[in-house]
N, C-alpha and C positions, 0 to 999 in steps of 0.2 A: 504494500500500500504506500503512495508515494507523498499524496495528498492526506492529511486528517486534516480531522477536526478538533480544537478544544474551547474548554466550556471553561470562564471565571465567574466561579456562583461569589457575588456580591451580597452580602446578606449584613444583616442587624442584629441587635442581642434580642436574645427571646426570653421569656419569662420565667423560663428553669431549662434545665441540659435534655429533659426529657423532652419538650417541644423543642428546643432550640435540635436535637435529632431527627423528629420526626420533618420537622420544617425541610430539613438539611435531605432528608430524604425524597422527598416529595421536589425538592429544585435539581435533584439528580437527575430522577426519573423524569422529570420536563425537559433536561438538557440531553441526555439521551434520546428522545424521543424525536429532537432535534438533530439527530445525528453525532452528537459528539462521543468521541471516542477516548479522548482525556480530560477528566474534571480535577478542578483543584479548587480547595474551600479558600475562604478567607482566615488570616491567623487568630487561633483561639476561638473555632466556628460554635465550640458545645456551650461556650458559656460568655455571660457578660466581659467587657475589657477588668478583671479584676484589679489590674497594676498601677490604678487608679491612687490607691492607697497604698498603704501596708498593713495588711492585716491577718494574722496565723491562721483564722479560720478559713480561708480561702484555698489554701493549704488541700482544703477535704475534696476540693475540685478537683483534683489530681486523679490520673487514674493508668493504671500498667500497661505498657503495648509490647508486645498485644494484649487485647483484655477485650472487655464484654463491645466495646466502640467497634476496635478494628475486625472482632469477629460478626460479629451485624450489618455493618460493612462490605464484609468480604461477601457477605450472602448475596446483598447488591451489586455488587462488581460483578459476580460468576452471573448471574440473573439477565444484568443487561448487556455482560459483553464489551465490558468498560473498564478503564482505569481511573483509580482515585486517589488522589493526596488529599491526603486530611491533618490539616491542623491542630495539635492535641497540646494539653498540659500534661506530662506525661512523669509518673511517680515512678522513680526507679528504685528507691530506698526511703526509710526512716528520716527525713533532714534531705531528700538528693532527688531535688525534683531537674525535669527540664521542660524546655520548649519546644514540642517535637513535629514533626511531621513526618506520617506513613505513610508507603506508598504500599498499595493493594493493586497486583495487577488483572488483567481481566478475565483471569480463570478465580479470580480470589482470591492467587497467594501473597502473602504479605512480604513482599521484596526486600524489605529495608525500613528504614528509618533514618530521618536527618535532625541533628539536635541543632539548635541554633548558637552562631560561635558567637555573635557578637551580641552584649546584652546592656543593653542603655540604662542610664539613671536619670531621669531628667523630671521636673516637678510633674504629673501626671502620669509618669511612666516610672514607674517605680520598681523597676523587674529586674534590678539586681537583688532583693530582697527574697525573689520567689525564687528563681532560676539559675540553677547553674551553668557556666558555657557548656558547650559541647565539647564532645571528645571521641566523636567518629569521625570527624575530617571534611573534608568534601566531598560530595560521591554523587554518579550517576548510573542509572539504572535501565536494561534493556526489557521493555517492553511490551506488548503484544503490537502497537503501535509506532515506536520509535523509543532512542534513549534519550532517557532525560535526568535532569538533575533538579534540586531542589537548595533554595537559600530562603532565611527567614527574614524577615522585617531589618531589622539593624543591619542586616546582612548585605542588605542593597547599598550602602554608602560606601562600600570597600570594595573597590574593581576587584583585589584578590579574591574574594568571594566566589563572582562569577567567573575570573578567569578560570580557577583549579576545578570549577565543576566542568565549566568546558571543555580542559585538559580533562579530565576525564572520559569526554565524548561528548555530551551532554548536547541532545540538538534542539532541545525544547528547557530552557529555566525557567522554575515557576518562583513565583516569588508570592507566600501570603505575607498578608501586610496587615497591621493595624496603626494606624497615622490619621493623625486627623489635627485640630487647629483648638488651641486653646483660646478663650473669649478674649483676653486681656494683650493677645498677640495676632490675631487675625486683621482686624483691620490694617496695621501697620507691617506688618509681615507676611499674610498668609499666601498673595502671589507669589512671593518668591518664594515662600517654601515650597509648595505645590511644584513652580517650575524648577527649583530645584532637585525634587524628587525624581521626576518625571524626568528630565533629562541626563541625569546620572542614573538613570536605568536603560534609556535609550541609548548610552553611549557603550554598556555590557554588551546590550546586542549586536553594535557593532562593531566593537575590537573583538571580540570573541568569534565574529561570525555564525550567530546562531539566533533563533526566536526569541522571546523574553516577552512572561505574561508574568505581571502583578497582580493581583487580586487582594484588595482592600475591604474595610470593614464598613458600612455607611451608615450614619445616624447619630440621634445625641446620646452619649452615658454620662452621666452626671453634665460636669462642666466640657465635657470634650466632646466636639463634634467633630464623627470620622468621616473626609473628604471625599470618600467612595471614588471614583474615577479612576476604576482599574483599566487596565490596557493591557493591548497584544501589540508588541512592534517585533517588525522582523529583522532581519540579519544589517541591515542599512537603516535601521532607527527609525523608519517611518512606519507612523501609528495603523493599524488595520482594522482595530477596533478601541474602543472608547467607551467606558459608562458613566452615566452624569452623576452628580457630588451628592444627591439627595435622594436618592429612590433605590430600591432593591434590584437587582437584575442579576438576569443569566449573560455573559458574555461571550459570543461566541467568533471566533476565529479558524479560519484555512491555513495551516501551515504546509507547502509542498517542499517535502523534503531530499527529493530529486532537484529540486530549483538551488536548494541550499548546499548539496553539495557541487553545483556546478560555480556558484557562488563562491566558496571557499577554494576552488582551485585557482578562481582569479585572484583573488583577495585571501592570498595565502601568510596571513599575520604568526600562524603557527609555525611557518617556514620559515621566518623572518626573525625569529625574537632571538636576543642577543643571552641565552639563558647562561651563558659565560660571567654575565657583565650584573646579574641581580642577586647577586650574594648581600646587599645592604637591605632588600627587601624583611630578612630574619632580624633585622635589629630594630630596636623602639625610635633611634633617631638617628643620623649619623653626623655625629662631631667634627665640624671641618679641626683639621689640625690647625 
């Protein structure tokens, strides 16, 4: 198959993990329906933005992958003949939680798992408190569909991110996201953060030479209102699809992955890269003598 399709289910917080599921399930089965043959949620799709605060009982959101999500899940996947990333709070110990994403392929085995490396502190994001980094790396995964790779939220601001999933093979990066505008900084900032965002995700897709779909969270929790306008852009940074900043949606995009490798044989960046020359990339800063 040269051509797919995939689906960025945009959705909102729902009023406990049990709808916030069944919801989740019910926009699969619509995006399937629609043909698509890879879905990927937004981050943290079972439950409200908790990292709002700091608070231990939230903690109880957590839950094992695999465990009762990804096997419920799988039953969906093998059903419709589809692949899913799902974005989880994922308990892996006593005290050692992460921020994970599973990918379920479309027989319903559960391929893998990505924990999220990079994890921000900033006044409404409060998710060093909850999460630990990752400590699987960067990885992509072959699928019934194509391979692909997965980075989380924080994860999008750091090119190395998407390059090492790349480097992997990765011909499709998904990216779930929860970002959105704080009251007391949108007026005066929120353009440029949005274009900020958005364009340092466009530019993954193109040193990398490969798709790149974000999928965002949309609506208000508490004081945060998440910007929704996930996107699909392809190997050349230009958008293919778009959802708007306020309303729920399924997103859907064509990626033809025959177009992309004929693409990367002109625009050969992998041929090119000086891997001789990036040994200062491993260090936190480099001190001019």
């Amino acid at each position: 198959m040269n051509t797919i399709r995939i689906a960025c289910l945009q959705s909102r917080a729902l009023g406990s993990s049990a709808e916030a599921l069944a919801h989740t399930e019910t926009l699969i089965r619509a995006a399937a329906a629609k043909g698509a043959n890879i879905l990927c949620t937004q981050e943290l799709f079972p439950t409200p933005y908790f990292c709002r605060t700091q608070d231990p009982g939230f903690f109880d959101l957590a839950e094992p992958i695999p465990g009762a999500t990804t096997e419920h899940f799988a039953g969906v996947a093998r059903e419709l003949g589809v692949v899913l990333i799902l974005s989880l709070f994922e308990r892996r110990a006593p005290g050692l939680y992460h921020n994970t994403a599973a990918v379920i392929d479309a027989d319903g085995r559960l391929l893998g798992k990505y924990r999220k490396m990079h994890i921000p502190q900033d006044p409404g994001f409060e998710e060093k408190f909850y999460f630990t980094p990752g400590d699987l790396g960067f990885r992509a995964w072959d699928t019934a569909f194509g391979r692909i790779g997965v980075i989380i939220c924080w994860d999008q601001w750091y090119p190395e991110s998407a390059r090492l999933t790349a480097l992997h093979g990765a011909e499709i990066i998904f990216c779930p996201t929860a970002i959105g505008w704080l009251p007391e900084e949108k007026a005066a900032l929120g353009q440029a953060q949005h274009h900020a965002w958005r364009t340092v995700q466009q530019g993954h897709a193109v040193a990398n030479g490969c798709y790149y779909a974000a999928v965002n969270r949309v609506g208000l929790e508490g004081e945060t209102e998440f910007w929704g306008q996930s996107f699909v852009a392809d190997y050349t940074g230009q958008l293919l699809a778009e959802a708007d900043s306020a309303h729920e949606e399924i997103l859907l995009a064509d990626c033809d992955l025959q177009v992309l490798e004929t693409h990367r044989r002109m625009w050969p960046f992998f041929r090119d890269r000086r891997i001789d020359a990036f040994a200062g990339l491993q260090q936190r800063f480099l001190e001019t003598p």
